[in-house]
C-alpha positions in Angstrom: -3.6 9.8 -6.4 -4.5 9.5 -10.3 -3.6 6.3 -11.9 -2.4 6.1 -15.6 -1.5 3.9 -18.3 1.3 4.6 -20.6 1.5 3.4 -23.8 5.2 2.6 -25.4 5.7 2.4 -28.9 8.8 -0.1 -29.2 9.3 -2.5 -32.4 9.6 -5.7 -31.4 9.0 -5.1 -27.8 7.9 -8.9 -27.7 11.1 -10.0 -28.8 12.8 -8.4 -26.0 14.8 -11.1 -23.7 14.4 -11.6 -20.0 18.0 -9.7 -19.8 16.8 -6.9 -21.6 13.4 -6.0 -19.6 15.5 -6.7 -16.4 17.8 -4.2 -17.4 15.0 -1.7 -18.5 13.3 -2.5 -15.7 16.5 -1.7 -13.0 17.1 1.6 -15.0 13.1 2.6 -14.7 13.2 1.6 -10.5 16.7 3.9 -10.4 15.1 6.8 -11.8 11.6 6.7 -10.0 13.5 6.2 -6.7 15.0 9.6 -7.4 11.9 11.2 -8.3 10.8 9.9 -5.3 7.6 8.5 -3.9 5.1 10.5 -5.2 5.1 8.5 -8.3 5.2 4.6 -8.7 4.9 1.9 -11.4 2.9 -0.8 -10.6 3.1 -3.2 -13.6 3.9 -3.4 -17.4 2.1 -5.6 -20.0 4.4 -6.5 -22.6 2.9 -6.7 -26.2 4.6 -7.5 -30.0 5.1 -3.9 -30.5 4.1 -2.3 -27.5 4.6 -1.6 -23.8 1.7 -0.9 -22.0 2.5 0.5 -18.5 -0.1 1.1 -15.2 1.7 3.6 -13.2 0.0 6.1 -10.0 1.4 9.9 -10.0 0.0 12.9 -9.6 0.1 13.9 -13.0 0.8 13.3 -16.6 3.9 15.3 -16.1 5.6 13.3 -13.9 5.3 10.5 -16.1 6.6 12.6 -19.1 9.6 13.5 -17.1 10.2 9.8 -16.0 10.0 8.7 -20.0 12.3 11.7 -20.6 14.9 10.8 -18.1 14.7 7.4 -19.3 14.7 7.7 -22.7 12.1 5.7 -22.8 8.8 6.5 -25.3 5.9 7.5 -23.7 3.6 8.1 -26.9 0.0 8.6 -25.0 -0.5 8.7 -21.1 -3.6 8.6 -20.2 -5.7 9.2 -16.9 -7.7 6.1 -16.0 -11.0 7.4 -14.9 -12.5 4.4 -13.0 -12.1 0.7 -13.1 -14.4 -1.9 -13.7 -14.2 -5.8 -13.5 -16.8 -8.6 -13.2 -18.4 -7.7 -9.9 -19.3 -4.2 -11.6 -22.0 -6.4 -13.1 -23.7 -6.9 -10.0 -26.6 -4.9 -8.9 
């Protein structure tokens, strides 16, 4: 299944307390667990003014409709194609 990251405009994000990702975090779990499993969020990197989400889904739709149900912003998905890390360096 595709993975993709999502990236979330939201001023400030950085500033956002522990109580506040938890409860964006519960309402994000509630709604994916009614989409059911063909999509899941694996983990969110939270930046000064930006949220940058990896989730898996079989495609860019899914995700749109999650951000819609959520009301959260979902200002570019996009497909990741492969991954490297350090041992791609190797021969």
């Amino acid at each position: 299944m595709p993975k993709f990251i999502i990236e979330r405009e939201i001023p400030d994000a950085g500033k956002l307390s522990a109580q506040d990702l938890q409860s964006i975090s519960q309402k994000s779990c509630s709604i994916l667990n009614a989409m059911g499993p063909s999509i899941q969020w694996l983990e969110s990197y939270v930046t000064d003014d930006k949220i940058y989400c990896v989730y898996i889904a079989p495609d860019a739709a899914a995700i749109q409709q999650h951000a819609e149900q959520g009301g959260f912003p979902a200002n570019r998905i996009s497909e990741v194609k492969t991954i490297i890390d350090p041992t791609s360096a190797e021969s």
